[in-house]
N, C-alpha and C positions, 0 to 999 in steps of 0.2 A: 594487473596493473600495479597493486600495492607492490613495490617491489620492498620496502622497508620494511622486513618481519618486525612482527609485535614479539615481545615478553609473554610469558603466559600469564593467562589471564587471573589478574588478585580476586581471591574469594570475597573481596568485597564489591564486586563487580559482577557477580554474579546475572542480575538482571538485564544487563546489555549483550549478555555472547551472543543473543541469541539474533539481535540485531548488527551484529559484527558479523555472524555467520552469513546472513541473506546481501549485507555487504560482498562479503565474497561468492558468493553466486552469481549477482547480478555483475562485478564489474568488468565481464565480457560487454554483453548485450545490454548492458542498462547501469553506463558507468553515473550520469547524473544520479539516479537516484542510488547507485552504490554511494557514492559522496555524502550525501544528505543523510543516510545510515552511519557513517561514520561522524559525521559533525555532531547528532543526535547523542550517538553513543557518549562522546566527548563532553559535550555537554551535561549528558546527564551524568558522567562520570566524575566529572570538576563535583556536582554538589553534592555525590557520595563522597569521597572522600580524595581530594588532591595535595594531601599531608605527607600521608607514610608515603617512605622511599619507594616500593614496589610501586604503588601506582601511582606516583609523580613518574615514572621512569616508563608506566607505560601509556600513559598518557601523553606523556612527548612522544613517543613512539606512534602512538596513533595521530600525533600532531605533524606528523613529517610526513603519514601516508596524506593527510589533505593539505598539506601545500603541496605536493609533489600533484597530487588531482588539479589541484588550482593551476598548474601552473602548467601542464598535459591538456586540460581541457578551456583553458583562459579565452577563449573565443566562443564557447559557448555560453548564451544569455540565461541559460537554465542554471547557469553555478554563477555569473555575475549580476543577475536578478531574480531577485527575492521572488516577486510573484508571478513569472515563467517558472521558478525551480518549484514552486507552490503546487501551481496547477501543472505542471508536469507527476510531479509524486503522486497527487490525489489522484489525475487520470490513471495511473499506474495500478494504485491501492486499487480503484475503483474495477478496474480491467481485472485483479486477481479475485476478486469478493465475488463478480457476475461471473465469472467463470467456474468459482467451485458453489454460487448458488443456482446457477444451470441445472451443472449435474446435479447438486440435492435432489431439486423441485424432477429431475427428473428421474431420480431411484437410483445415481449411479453411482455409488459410493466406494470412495479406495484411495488411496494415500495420498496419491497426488492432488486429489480435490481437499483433503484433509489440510495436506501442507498448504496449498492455496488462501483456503480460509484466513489459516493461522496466519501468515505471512501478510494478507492485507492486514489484519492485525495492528502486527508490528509496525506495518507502514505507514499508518495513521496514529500510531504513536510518535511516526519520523515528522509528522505533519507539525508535532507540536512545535518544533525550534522556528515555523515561522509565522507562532502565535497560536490563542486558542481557539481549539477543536470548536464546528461547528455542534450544534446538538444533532445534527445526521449525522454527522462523522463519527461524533459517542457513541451513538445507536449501533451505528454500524460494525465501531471496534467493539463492542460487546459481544453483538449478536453472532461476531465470527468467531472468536475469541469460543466461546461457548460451543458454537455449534460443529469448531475443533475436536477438542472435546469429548464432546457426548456422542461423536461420530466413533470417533478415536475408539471410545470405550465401550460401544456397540459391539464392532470391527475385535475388538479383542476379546470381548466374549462371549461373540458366535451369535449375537442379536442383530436382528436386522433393524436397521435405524429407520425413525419416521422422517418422510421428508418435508420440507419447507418450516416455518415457524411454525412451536407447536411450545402448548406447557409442560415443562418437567419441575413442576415443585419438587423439591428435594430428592435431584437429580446427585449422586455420588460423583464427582470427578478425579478416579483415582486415576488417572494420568502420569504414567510412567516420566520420570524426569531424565533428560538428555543427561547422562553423564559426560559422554566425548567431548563437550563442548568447550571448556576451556582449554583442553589439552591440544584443538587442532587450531586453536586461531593465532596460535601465535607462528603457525608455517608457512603464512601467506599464500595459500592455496587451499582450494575449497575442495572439501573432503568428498568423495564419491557419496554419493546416497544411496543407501538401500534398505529391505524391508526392517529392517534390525535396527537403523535410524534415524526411523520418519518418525519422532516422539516428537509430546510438546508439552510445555510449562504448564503445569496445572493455576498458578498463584496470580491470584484476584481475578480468577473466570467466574465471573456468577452464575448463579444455579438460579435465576429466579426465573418466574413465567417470563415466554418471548410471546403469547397470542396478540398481546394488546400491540406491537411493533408493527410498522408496515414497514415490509422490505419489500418493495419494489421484484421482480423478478427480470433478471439479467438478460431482457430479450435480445439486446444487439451485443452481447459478447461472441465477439466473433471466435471461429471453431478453431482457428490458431494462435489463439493470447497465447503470451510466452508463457505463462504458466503449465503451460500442455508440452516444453520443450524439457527430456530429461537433462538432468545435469550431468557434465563429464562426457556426455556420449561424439561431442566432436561435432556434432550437427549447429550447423550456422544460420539456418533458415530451412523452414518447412515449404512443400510443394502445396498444402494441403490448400484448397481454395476456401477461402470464406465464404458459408452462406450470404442470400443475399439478401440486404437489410430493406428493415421498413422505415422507411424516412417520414418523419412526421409531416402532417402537415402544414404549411406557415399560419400561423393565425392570423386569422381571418379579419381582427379587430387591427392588424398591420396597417391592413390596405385603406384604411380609413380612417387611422390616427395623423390625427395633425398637430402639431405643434403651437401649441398658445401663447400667442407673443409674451406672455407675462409669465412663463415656464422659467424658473431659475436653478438649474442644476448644479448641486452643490459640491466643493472638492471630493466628498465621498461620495455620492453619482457618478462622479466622474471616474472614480478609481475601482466601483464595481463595473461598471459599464467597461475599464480594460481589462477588470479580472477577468470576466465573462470571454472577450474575445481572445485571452490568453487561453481560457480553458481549450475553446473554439481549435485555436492552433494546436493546441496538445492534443488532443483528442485525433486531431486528422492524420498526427504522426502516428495512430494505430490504425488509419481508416477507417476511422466511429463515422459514419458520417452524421447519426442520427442525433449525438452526443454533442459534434459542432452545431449541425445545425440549430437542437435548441439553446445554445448557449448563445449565439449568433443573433436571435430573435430577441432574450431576455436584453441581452444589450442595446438590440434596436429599440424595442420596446421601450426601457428607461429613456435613453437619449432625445425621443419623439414626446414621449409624454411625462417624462417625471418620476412616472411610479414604475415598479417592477408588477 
């Protein structure tokens, strides 16, 4: 998409390639949230430093790859509303985190689940441009962030990793850093991947205990998240069938909530109750069904009775 190569990247930008990079990956198959990675970057680029010449000049530069996105994708409500593009990204983030804590929780460890991790990560750091992070979503970007990582660092020497949340007090995360990274983002095309550069950021992954954390386990991450698609390989869609999900139950206390005339739902009731059903939608454009559905109910729920 980007067709307006960037400058290469000012070493005082260091902290965003990496977010510029999953930009270019995704804007095949997942131009909204390629977009959202770039505004992020931008953003957080202005408050490092939008003085010096090099990165005024490449910041414009990344400023004409999102109008040119704006203006390519202008009918879609994920880039001209805020909280569709919200809950589109998270559902995204979310689909990459159950996919590489699948394989953890199941022993299956290797780079692709590693980058996974990492990469939800980052995308809940893309969350931040449309406000602050919930305290799961912290959790969350911690916990992957880390468990990058300590995988990583297993994997490189010749340990076999534990799976699921586990304490490593004064776990070492000498985590090889991406050198290629500024060198390729200014070609507008996204670099082939392979074993020699599945590396990730070591800087502010905490090393503290994760036992006290509940991380949920990814039971309806279906078996073809795009995360499972390699990059560069030409492939557009997989054959592979989705296992088949376990659909929650409706609650029970639905069927039986009624409405108290004297119920006054307030502008923000109002605006979780369409965040919820925005999720709802996002979520079915992976065919979560299990992900709409509770989100579907929390919103009934509210609207019937007030509370969540």
């Amino acid at each position: 998409m980007a067709a307006t190569a960037l400058p290469p990247l000012p070493a005082q930008f260091k902290n965003i390639q990496h977010h510029l990079r999953t930009a270019q990956e995704l804007d095949k198959r997942e131009p909204v949230v390629a977009y959202y990675c770039r505004l992020y970057a931008m953003q957080t680029g202005m408050k490092i430093d939008s003085k010096t010449p090099e990165c005024r000049k490449f910041l414009s530069k990344l400023m004409d790859q999102l109008e040119a996105m704006k203006k390519q994708f202008g009918d879609n409500e994920a880039i001209t509303q805020e909280i569709v593009g919200s809950a589109h990204v998270e559902n995204y983030a979310l689909k990459m985190f159950l996919y590489a804590d699948n394989e953890d929780r199941a022993g299956r460890f290797h780079k692709n689940m590693i980058k996974s991790f990492y990469t939800a990560s980052l995308l809940i750091d893309v969350l931040t441009v449309f406000g602050e992070l919930s305290e799961e979503n912290v959790q969350h970007r911690k916990y992957a962030r880390w468990k990058a990582a300590y995988i990583h660092n297993c994997l490189k020497n010749g340990e076999t990793p534990q799976p699921g949340p586990i304490g490593m007090e004064g776990e070492s995360l000498d985590v090889e850093r991406e050198e290629a990274g500024s060198s390729s983002l200014h070609s507008g095309t996204t670099q082939p991947t392979s074993s020699s550069s599945s590396t990730y950021e070591a800087n502010n992954i905490p090393s503290s205990n994760y036992t006290g954390i509940h991380i949920p386990p990814g039971a309806h991450a279906p078996a073809n998240t795009p995360a499972e698609v390699p990059h560069n390989t030409g492939v557009t869609s997989n054959t592979i069938e989705p296992p088949p999900q376990n659909i929650p139950l409706v609650d029970p206390s639905l069927y039986s909530a009624q409405s108290a005339g004297e119920v006054r739902l307030t502008p923000e009731d109002f605006a979780r109750a369409q965040k919820y059903c925005k999720y709802a939608g996002s979520a079915l454009q992976y065919e979560d069904v299990s992900t709409a559905v509770q989100n579907l109910q929390k919103a009934l729920k509210l609207l019937i009775t007030g509370r969540e």
